[in-house]
C-alpha positions, -999 to +999 in steps of 0.1 A: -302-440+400-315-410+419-310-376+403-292-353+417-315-325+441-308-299+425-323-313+389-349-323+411-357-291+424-356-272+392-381-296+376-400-286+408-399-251+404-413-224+377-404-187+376-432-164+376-423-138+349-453-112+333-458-139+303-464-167+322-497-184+316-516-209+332-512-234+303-473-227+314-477-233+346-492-268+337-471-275+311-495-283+283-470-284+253-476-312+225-449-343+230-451-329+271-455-352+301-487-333+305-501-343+270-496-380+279-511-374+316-541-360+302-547-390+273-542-417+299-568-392+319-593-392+295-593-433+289-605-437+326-636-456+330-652-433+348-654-412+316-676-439+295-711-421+298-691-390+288-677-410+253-708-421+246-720-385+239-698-383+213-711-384+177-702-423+167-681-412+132-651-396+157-633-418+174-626-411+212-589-413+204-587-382+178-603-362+207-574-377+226-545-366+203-565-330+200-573-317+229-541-310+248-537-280+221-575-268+222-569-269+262-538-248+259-548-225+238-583-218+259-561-215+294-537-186+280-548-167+308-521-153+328-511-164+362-505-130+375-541-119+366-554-151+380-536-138+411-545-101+411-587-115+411-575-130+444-561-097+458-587-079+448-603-095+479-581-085+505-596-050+519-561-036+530-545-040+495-580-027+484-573+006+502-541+009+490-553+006+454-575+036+465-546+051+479-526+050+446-554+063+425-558+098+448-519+106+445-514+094+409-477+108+413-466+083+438-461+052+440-476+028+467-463-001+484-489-022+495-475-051+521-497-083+521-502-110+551-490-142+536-524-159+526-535-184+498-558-185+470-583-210+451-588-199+414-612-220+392-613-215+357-640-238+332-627-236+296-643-259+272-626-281+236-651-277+207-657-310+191-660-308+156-675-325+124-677-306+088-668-276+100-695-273+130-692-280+169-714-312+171-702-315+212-688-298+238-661-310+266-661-287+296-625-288+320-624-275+355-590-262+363-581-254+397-552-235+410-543-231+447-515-205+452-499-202+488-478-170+490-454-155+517-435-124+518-451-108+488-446-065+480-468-049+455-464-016+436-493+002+428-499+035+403-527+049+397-549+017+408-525-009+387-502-032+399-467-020+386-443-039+406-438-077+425-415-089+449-421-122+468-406-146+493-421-179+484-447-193+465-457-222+465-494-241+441-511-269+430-536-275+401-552-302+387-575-307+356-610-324+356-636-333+332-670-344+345-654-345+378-628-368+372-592-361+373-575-361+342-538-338+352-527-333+388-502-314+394-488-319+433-467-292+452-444-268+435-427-240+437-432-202+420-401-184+419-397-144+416-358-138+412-358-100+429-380-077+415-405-079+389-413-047+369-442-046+345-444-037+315-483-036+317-498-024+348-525-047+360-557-029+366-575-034+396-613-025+394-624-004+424-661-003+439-682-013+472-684-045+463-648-053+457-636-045+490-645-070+513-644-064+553-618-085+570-580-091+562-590-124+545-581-134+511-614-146+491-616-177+465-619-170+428-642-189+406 
């Protein structure tokens, strides 16, 4: 029996709030869908020389029912800095962050082409045996996020405000190259307009401002 579209499209669709982490975004919570995912991920074949490395006296599948929570816990990183490291490469919202730092009073809104960005993060689970890390797992998480529409407020060279149209990402989750959580095309929602509670810093020099109206990748 199909579901109903709406149930579809909400399963679909996350809200980008000030919180939100990338481990949110991918939905690593023990008992998830993604916990499962990333077990079944990390039985592939392809993974054998990579189990061998491990110390004989802990079994593969301890490592299994582990490291969805060492994962989370190393990807609480939030999506909204993830996003302002993108922006930070786009020399028009560069000089408006300059802007906003010479007239500290006001506030600037800084209008942005609608553009995408790769983010690539490489956290690592510790594996451990009487009390010391005897091996190390290393993930690649990417993150592509295509935006539209987006409005920025900026103070005194923070980000202090967010409105967007749409936004739309996908991730996935690799060890050793090998896919172990993909996560196809959803939506990031932004119900009106955000106000932070923390301004987001944006660092200022030569080298950040790149010339060009291009977005850069993040790695």
């Amino acid at each position: 029996m199909a579901k109903p579209e709406g149930e579809n499209a909400k399963k679909d669709t996350a809200v980008l709030t000030e919180d939100l982490s990338l481990g949110d975004l991918f939905a690593l919570a023990r008992g998830g869908v993604a916990e499962t995912d990333i077990k079944a991920g990390l039985g592939a074949e392809e993974l054998t020389e990579l189990r061998k490395k491990v110390p004989k006296m802990i079994s593969w599948t301890s490592i299994q029912e582990g490291v969805t929570d060492s994962l989370e816990e190393t990807m609480h990183v939030s999506v909204l800095s993830l996003l302002a490291n993108g922006w930070k490469h786009y020399s028009k919202f560069m000089e408006d962050v300059k802007r906003s730092r010479g007239s500290p009073e006001m506030e600037i809104v800084s209008v942005l082409a609608d553009h995408s960005i790769h983010s690539t993060l490489h956290p690592h689970v510790d594996v451990r045996l009487g009390g010391k890390t005897v091996h190390e797992i290393a993930f690649d998480v990417g993150l592509v996020t295509t935006i539209r529409g987006l409005v920025l407020g900026l103070k005194k060279g923070e980000i202090v405000s967010i409105e967007l149209g749409e936004c739309e990402w996908t991730g996935k989750i690799a060890v050793a190259e090998v896919d172990v959580l993909e996560r196809k095309l959803k939506k990031l929602t932004l119900p009106g307009h955000l106000r932070l509670q923390h301004g987001i810093p944006i660092p200022f020099g030569r080298e950040e401002a790149l010339s060009g109206s291009g977005l850069g990748s993040e790695s």
